[in-house]
C-alpha positions as CSV (number, residue, x, y, z in Angstrom):
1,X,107.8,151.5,92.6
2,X,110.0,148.3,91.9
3,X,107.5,146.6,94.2
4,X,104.5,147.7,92.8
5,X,105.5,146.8,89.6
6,X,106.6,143.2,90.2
7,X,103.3,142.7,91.9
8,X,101.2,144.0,89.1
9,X,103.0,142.6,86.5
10,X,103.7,139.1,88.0
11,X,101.1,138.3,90.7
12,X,98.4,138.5,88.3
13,X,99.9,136.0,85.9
14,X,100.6,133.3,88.9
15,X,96.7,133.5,89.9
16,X,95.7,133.0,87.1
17,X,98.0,129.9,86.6
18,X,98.4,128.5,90.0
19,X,100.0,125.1,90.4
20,X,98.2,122.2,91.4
21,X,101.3,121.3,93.3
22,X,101.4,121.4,97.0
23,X,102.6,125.0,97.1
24,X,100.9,127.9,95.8
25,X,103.1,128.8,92.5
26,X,103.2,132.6,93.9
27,X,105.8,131.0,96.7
28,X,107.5,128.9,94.0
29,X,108.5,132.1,92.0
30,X,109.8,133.5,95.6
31,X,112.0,130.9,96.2
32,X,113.1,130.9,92.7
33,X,113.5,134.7,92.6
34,X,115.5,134.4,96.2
35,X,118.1,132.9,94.0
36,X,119.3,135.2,91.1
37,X,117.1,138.8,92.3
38,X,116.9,138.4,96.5
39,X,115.4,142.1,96.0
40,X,112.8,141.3,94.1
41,X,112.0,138.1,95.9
42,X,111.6,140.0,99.2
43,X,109.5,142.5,97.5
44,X,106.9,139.9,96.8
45,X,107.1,138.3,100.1
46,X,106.0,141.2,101.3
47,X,103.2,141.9,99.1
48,X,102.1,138.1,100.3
49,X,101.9,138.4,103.3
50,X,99.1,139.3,104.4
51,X,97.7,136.5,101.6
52,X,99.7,133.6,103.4
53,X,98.5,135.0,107.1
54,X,95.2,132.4,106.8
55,X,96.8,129.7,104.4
56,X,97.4,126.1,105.6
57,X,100.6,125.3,108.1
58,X,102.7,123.8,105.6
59,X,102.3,127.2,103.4
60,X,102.8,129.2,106.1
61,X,106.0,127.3,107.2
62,X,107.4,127.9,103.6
63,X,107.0,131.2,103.8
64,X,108.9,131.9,106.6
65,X,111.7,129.6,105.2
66,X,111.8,131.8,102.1
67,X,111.6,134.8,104.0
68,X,114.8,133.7,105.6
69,X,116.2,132.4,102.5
70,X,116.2,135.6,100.6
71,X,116.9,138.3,103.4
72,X,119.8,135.5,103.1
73,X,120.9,135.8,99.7
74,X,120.0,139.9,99.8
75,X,123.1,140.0,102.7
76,X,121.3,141.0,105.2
77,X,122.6,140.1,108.6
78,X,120.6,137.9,110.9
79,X,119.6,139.4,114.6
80,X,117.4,136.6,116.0
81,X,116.8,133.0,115.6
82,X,112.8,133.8,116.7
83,X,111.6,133.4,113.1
84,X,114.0,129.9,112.4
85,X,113.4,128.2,115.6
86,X,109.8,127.5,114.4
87,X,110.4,126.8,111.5
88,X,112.8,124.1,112.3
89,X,110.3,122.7,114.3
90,X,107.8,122.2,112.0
91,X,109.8,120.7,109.6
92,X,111.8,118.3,112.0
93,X,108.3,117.2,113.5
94,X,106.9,115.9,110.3
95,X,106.9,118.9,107.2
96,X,107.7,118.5,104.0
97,X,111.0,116.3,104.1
98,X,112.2,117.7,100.7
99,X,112.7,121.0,102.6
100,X,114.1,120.0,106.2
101,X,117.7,120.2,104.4
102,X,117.4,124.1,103.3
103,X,115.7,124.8,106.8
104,X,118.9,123.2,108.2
105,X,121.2,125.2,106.3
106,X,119.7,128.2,107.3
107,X,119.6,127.8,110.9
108,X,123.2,127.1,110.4
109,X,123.2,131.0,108.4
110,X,121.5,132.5,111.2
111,X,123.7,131.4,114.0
112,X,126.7,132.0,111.8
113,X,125.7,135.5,111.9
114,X,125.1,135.5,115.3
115,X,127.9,134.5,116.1
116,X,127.8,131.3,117.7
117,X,129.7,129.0,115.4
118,X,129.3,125.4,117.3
119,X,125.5,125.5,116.9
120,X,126.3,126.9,113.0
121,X,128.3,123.8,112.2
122,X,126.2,121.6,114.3
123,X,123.0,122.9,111.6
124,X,125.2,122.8,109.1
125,X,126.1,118.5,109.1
126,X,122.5,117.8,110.4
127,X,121.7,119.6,107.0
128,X,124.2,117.4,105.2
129,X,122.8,114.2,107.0
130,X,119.0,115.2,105.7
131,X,120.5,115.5,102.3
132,X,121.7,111.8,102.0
133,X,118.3,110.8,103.8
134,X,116.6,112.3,101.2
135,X,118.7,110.7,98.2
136,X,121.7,112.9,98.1
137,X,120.2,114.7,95.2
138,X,120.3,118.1,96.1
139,X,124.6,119.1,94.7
140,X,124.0,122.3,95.0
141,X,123.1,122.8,98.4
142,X,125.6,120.3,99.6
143,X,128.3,122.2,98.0
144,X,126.7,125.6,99.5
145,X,127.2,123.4,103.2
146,X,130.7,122.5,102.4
147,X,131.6,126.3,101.7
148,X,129.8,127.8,105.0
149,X,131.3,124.8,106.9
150,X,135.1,125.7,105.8
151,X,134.8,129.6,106.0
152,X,133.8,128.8,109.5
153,X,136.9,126.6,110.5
154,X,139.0,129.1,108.2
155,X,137.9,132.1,110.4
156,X,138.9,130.0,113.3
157,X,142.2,129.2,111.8
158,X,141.3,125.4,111.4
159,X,142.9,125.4,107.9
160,X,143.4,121.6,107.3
161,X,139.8,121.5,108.4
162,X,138.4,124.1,106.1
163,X,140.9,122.7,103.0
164,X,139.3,119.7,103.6
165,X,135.6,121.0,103.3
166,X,136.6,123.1,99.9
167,X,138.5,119.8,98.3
168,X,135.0,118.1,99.2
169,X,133.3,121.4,97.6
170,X,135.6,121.0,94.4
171,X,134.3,117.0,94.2
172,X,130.8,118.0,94.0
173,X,130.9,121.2,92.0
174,X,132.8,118.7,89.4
175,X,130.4,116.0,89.3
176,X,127.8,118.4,89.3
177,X,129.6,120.2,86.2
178,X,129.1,123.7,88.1
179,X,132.0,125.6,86.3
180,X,131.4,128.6,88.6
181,X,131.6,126.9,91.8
182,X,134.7,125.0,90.4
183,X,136.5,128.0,90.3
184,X,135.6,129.5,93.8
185,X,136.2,126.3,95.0
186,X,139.9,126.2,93.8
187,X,140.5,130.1,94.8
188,X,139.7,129.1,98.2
189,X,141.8,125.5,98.3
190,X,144.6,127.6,97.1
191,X,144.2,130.1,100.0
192,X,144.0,127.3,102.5
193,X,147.3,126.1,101.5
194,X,148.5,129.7,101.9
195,X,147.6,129.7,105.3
196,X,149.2,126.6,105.2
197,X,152.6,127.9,104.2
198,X,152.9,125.9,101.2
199,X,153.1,128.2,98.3
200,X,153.9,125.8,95.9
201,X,150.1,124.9,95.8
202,X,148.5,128.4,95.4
203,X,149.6,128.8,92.0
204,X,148.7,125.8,90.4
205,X,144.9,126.5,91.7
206,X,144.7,130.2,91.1
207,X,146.3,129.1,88.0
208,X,143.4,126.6,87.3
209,X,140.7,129.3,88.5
210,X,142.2,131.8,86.0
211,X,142.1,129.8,83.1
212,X,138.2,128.6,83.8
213,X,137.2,132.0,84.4
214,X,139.0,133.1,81.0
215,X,137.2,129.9,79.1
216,X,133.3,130.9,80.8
217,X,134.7,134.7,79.4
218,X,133.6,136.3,82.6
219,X,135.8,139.1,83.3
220,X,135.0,139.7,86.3
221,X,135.9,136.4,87.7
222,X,138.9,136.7,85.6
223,X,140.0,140.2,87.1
224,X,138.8,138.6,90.3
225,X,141.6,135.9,89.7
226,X,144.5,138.0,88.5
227,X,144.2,139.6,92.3
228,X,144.8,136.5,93.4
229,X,147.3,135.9,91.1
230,X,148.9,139.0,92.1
231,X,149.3,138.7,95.6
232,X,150.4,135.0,95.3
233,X,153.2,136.5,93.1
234,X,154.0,138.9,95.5
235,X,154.5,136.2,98.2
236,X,157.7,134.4,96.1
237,X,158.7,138.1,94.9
238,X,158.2,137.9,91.7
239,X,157.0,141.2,91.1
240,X,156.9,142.0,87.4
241,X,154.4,139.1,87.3
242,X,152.4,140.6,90.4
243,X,152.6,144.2,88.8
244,X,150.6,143.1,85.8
245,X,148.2,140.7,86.9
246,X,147.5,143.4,89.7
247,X,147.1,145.7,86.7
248,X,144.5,143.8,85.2
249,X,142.9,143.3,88.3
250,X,142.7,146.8,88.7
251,X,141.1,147.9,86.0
252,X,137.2,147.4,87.1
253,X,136.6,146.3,90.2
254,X,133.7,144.7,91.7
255,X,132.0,145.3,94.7
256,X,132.4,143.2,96.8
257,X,136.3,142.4,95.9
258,X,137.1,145.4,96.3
259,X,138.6,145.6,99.5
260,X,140.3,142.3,98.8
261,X,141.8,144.0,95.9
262,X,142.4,147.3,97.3
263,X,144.2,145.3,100.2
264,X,146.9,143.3,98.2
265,X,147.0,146.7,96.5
266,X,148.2,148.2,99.0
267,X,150.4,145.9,100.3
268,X,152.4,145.5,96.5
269,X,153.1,149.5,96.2
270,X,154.2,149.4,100.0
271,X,156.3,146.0,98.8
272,X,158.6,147.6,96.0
273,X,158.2,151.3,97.7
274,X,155.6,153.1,96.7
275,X,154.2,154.8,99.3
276,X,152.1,157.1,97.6
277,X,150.2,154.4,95.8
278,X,150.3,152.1,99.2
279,X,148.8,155.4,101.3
280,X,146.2,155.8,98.1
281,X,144.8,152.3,98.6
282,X,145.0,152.1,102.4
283,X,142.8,155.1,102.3
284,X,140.4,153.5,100.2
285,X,140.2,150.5,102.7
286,X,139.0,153.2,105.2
287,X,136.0,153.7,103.2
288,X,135.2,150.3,101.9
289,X,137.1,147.8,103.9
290,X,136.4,144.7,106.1
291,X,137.5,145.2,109.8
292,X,140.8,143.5,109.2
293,X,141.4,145.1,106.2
294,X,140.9,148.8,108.0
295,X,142.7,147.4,110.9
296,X,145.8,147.0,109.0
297,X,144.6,149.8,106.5
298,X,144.9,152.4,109.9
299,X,148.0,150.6,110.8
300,X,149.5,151.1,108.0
301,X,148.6,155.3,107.6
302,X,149.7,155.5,111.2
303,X,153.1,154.5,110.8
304,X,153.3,156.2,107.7
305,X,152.8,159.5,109.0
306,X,154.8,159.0,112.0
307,X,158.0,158.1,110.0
308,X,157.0,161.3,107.7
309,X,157.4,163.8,110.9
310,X,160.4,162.3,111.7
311,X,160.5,161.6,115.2
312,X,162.6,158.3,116.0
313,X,161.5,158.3,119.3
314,X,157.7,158.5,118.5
315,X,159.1,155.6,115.8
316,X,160.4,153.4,118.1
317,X,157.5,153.6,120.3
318,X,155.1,153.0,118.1
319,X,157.5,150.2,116.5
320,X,157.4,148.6,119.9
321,X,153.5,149.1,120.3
322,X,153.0,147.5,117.1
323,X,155.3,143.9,117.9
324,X,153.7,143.8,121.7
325,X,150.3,143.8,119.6
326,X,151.6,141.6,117.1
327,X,152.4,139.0,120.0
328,X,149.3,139.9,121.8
329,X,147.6,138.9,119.2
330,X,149.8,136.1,118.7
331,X,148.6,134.5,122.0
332,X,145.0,135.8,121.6
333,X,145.0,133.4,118.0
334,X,146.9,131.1,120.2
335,X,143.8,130.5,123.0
336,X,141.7,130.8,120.3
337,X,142.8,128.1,118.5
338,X,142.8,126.0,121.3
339,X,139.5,126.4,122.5
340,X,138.7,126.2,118.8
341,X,139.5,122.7,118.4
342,X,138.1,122.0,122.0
343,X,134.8,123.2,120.4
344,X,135.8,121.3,117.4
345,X,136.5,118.2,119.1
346,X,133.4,119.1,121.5
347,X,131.5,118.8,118.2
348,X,132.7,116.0,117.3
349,X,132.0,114.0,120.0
350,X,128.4,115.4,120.3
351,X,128.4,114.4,116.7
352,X,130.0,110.5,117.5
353,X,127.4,110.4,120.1
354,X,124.4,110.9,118.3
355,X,125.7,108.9,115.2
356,X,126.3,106.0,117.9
357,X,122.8,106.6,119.9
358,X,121.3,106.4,116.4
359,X,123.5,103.3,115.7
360,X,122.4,101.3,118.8
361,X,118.3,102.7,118.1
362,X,118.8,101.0,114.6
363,X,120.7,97.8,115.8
364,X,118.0,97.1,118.7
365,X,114.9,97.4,115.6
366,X,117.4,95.4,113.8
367,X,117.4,92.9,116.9
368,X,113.7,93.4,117.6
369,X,113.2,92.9,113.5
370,X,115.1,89.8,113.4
371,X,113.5,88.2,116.3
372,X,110.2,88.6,114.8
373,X,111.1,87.2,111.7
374,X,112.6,84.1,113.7
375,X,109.3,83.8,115.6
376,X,106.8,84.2,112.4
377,X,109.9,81.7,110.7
378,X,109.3,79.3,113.4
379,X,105.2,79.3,113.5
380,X,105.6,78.8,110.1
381,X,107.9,76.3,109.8
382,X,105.3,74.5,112.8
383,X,102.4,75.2,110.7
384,X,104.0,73.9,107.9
385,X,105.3,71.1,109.5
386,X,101.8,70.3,110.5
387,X,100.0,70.8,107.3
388,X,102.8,68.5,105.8
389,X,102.0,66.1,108.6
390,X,98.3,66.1,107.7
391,X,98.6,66.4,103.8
392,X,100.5,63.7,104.0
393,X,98.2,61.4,106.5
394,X,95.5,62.3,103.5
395,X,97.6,61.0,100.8
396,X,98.2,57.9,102.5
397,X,94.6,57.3,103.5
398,X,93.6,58.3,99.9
399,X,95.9,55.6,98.7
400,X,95.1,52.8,101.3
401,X,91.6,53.5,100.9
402,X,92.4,53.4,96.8
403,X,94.6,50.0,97.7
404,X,91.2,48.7,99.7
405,X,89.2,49.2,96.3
406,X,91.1,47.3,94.5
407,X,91.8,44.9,96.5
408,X,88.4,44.1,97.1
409,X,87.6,43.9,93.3
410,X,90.8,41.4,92.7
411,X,89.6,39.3,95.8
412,X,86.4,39.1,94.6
413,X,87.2,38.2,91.0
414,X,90.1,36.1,92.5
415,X,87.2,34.6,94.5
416,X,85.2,33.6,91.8
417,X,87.7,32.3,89.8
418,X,88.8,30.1,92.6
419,X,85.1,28.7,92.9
420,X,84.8,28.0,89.2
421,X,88.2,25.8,89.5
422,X,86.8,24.2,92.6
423,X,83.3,23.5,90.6
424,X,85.3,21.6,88.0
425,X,87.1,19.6,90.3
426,X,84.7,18.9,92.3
427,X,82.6,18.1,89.4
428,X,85.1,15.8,88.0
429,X,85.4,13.8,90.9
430,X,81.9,13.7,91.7
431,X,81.5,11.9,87.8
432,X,85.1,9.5,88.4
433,X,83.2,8.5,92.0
434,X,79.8,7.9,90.0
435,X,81.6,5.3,87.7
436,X,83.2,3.3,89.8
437,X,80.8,2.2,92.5
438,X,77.8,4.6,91.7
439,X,78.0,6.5,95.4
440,X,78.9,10.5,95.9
441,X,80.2,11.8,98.6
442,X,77.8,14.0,100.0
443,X,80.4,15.9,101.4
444,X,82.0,17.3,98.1
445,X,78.1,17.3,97.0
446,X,76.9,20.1,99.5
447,X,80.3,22.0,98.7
448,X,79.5,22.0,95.2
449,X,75.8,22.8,95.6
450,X,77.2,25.4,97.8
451,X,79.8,26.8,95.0
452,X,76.9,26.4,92.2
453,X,74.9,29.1,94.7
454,X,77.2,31.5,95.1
455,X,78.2,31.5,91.3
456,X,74.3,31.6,90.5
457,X,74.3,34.7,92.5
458,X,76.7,36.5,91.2
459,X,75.0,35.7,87.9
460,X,71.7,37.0,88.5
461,X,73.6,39.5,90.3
462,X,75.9,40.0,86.9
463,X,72.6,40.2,84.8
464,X,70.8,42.8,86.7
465,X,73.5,44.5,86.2
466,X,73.3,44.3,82.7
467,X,70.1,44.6,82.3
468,X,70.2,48.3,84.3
469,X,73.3,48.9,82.7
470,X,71.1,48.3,79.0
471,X,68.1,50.2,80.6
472,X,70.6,53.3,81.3
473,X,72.0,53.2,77.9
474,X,68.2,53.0,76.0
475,X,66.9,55.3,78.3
476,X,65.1,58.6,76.8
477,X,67.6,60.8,79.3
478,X,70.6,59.2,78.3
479,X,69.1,59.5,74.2
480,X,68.4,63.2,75.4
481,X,72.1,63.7,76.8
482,X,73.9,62.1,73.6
483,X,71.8,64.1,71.4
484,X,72.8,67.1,73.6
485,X,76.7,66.2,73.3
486,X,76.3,67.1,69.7
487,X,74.8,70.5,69.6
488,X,76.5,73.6,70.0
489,X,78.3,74.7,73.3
490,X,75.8,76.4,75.7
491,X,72.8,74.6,74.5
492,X,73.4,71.1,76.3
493,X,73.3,71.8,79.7
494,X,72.1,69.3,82.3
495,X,69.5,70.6,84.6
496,X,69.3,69.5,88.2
497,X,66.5,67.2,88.0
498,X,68.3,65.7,85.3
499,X,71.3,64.9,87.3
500,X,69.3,63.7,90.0
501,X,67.5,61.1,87.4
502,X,71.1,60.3,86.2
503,X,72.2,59.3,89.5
504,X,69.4,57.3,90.5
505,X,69.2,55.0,87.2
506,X,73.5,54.9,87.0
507,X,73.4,53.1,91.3
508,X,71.6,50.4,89.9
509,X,73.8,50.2,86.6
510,X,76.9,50.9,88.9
511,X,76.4,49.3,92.2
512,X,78.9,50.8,95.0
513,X,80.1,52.9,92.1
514,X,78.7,56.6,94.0
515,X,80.2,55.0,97.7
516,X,83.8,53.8,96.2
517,X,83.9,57.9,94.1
518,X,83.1,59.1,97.3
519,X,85.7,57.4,99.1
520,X,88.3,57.3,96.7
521,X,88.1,61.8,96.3
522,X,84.9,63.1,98.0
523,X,84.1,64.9,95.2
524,X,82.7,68.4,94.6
525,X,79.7,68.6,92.4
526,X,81.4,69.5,88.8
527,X,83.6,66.8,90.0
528,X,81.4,64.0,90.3
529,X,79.3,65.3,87.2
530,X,82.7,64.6,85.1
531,X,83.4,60.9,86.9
532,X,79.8,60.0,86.4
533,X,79.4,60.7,82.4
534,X,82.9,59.2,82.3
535,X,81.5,56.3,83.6
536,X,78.8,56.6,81.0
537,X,81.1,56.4,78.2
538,X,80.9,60.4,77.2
539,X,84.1,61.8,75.3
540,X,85.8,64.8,77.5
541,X,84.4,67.1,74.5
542,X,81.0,65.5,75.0
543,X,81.3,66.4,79.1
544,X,82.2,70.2,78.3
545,X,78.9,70.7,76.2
546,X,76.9,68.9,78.8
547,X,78.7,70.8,81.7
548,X,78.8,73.9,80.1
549,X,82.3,73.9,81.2
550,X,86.0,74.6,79.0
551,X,87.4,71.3,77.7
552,X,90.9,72.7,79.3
553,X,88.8,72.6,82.5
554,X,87.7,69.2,82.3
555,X,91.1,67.9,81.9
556,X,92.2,69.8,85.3
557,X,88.9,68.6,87.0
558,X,90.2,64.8,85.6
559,X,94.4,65.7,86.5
560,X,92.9,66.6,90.4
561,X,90.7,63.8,90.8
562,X,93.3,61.5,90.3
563,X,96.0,63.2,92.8
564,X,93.4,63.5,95.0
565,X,92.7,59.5,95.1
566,X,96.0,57.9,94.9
567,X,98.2,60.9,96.1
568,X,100.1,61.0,93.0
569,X,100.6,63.3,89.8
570,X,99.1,61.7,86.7
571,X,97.4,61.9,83.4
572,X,93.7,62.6,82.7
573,X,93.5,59.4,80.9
574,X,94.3,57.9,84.4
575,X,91.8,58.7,86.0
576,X,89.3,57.7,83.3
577,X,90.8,54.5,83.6
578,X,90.2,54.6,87.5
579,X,86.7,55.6,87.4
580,X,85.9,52.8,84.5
581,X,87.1,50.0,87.0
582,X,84.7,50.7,89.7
């Protein structure tokens, strides 16, 4: 009926608002159900099963986890690993990493109930070393590890082992603020140093226990505490104390603390001699106990009702039987103990092993990673060794062939200023020759009529220049492109053709002008639209109308043409200067 009602009530209400997350919500409420109402939660696995029979692998494989996971939490004893094993597979081989943790910790539940303790812790740090993989985020199922890790070693009387894996429960459970698992955690710290045979370290933790359970007002945890309390008093005799914390305790009794309770019980009335009240609770252990606590509960009836017949020879034997058991058992914990902590240190060595074996597989990709890095730094540092090589071959070509410009235009003006002194001398001493005996020397005279050639030439040569250069400037395109500069941006544009007349009329203008730009840069075609209406006399405002390009543009195009001729950072204005000197 429970059933069918969670099905009916809840079910419909998770179709209806399935998650878009990668899990079907109906699984989500399982696993959250698992948690506070296993019962329920085990319920609606049931009901889905038949539902998750077809779903997708990864669904599939959470299912089974939660089956696990609540049966689990319900208490009910693992027989097989058969529905585990797969499930560890799957997620070890590639699941959902968020969950290999929890399928971890309960392989380690299922071989804990199985019985086989080494492979239970083994699952139980692999789950702890998947938590820190994953960001260490998950408290509350580190702390859960912690505990099943020392109630192993605690059942195997590896007390400083299990004290240490409750004080690393206590850390967490404070960090994570977890009041409840505070106080279970210091219970069990104090029992460990019981164990330890240092009772002046129980009280001060059951102490501590006591006083959160009393501030969270949870009596039962409080009654739980004053049990505690109770036998720790009993232990240093201090009975009055014992008698009415034990009280309290007494009162309403949990489940499962009661045969806890009903143990130190028993063991308090049979303390101060009350064998009626000891027989009462030893009889109640017989119904509800552990198996030690009916051990010692029949134990305790047996050699009750021998001393009541009154036979000291029946009480001498069975006083005998009981200290050869006693030792028996003595040297049973003994070999126990020892092959404990020859598992134990078996353990630890399988687990050095690994943690080394992992060690050395990430050393070698840190070897393998570090060599590739040297190689790909080495190829670099070649390639850039060469592109440094040849950027800077380019810069000094650009400036020798830059140098070779210039120098050409100072020789040749250097030239011609030469010939113009020579003229005059020679011109001056052809006249002084004339007067004083009327002969020239006809030497000096063809070297002058040479010099007056050459100069001619460069005149004409000078004044076809001119004359082109005055052509250019009255042309109808060059009217055209001035009138253009003016008008608004995007309706100046030079066409193609236009470029094309530009070019032809500005080589006669410019002679060599095109060969020494070409040169100097080797110019793209926006570049050598900017040098040539440069050379024109057209602002850098004028040049972004007729360009159609961004005045903040034309000053880059002007900034890179003169790095790229003489190698060198500079100003726009210097290249202007440049281009105006060829």
């Amino acid at each position: 009926m429970k059933c069918r009602f969670l099905l009916w009530v809840i079910l419909p209400v998770l179709l209806a608002s399935c998650s878009p997350g990668r899990y079907p919500a109906s699984l989500l409420t399982a696993d959250s159900l698992s948690s506070v109402r296993p019962d329920s939660a085990l319920c609606l696995l049931t009901r889905l099963a038949a539902d998750t029979a077809d779903a997708p692998l990864s669904h599939r494989m959470y299912y089974r986890l939660l089956c696990i996971k609540a049966a689990d939490k319900a208490y009910l004893p693992h027989t097989s690993d058969s529905l585990i094993r797969p499930v560890l597979h799957y997620y070890i081989e590639g699941g959902d990493p968020r969950l290999l943790p929890e399928a971890y910790y309960y392989a380690g539940r299922v071989y804990r109930d199985l019985g086989d303790d080494l492979q239970a812790l083994s699952w139980f740090q692999k789950a702890l070393e998947a938590i820190r993989q994953n960001g260490d985020t998950d408290v509350h199922l580190k702390s859960k590890i912690y505990s099943q890790r020392a109630t192993l070693y605690a059942y195997r009387k590896m007390y400083r082992e299990a004290l240490a894996m409750y004080q690393e429960k206590l850390k967490i459970s404070t960090s994570a603020c977890d009041s409840v698992d505070m106080l279970f955690a210091l219970r069990d710290i104090a029992n460990m140093y019981r164990e330890l045979h240092r009772p002046d370290s129980v009280l001060p933790y059951f102490k501590r226990a006591k006083q959160i359970a009393d501030l969270l007002q949870r009596t039962d945890l409080s009654r739980m505490m004053q049990s505690q309390l109770s036998s720790a008093y009993i232990e240093i005799q201090s009975y009055d104390s014992a008698r009415a914390a034990l009280a309290e305790a007494l009162l309403q009794v949990e489940r499962p603390n009661r045969s806890a309770v009903y143990s130190i019980a028993a063991h308090f009335y049979k303390t101060i001699g009350k064998t009626d009240s000891a027989d009462y609770y030893n009889r109640k252990l017989l119904e509800i106990g552990t198996v030690y606590a009916k051990e010692k509960a029949y134990r305790e009836l047996t050699g009750l009702l021998i001393r009541q017949v009154g036979n000291p020879p029946l009480d001498t034997l069975f006083n005998g039987w009981l200290q050869y058991a006693d030792s028996l058992r003595t040297l049973d914990r003994k070999a126990n103990e020892l092959k404990t902590y020859a598992d134990y240190d078996y353990l630890k060595s399988e687990q050095e092993n690994a943690r080394l074996k992992e060690q050395n597989a990430h050393n070698r990709f840190i070897i393998w990673i570090g060599g590739l890095v040297i190689v790909t730094l080495l190829a670099s540092l070649a390639a850039f060794g060469q592109y440094y090589r040849r950027v800077r071959q380019e810069k000094q070509e650009q400036q020798r062939r830059y140098m070779q410009i210039i120098a050409e235009q100072r020789k040749k003006n250097e030239m011609l200023e030469a010939y113009l002194q020579e003229k005059k001398q020679l011109e001056k001493m052809q006249q002084e020759m004339q007067k004083a005996d009327g002969v020239q020397d006809m030497k000096k005279k063809r070297r002058l009529e040479l010099i007056n050639h050459v100069l001619e030439k460069n005149r004409i040569e000078t004044e076809e220049d001119e004359e082109a250069r005055e052509a250019l400037m009255h042309s109808t395109l060059y009217a055209e492109l001035q009138q253009r500069a003016h008008a608004p941006r995007g309706d100046g544009f030079v066409t193609s053709e236009e470029w094309d007349e530009l070019r032809r009329l500005s080589a006669t203008a410019y002679p060599h002008f095109f060969e020494h730009l070409e040169l100097l840069c080797a110019p793209n075609e926006n570049e050598w639209h900017v040098s040539l209406l440069i050379k024109l006399l057209f602002r850098p405002a004028d040049i972004a109308r007729l360009t159609g390009l961004k005045p903040s543009s034309i000053s880059s195009i002007r900034v890179r043409l003169y790095k790229k001729a003489t190698g060198e950072s500079g100003k726009a204005e210097s290249w202007d200067q440049i281009v105006l000197s060829l």
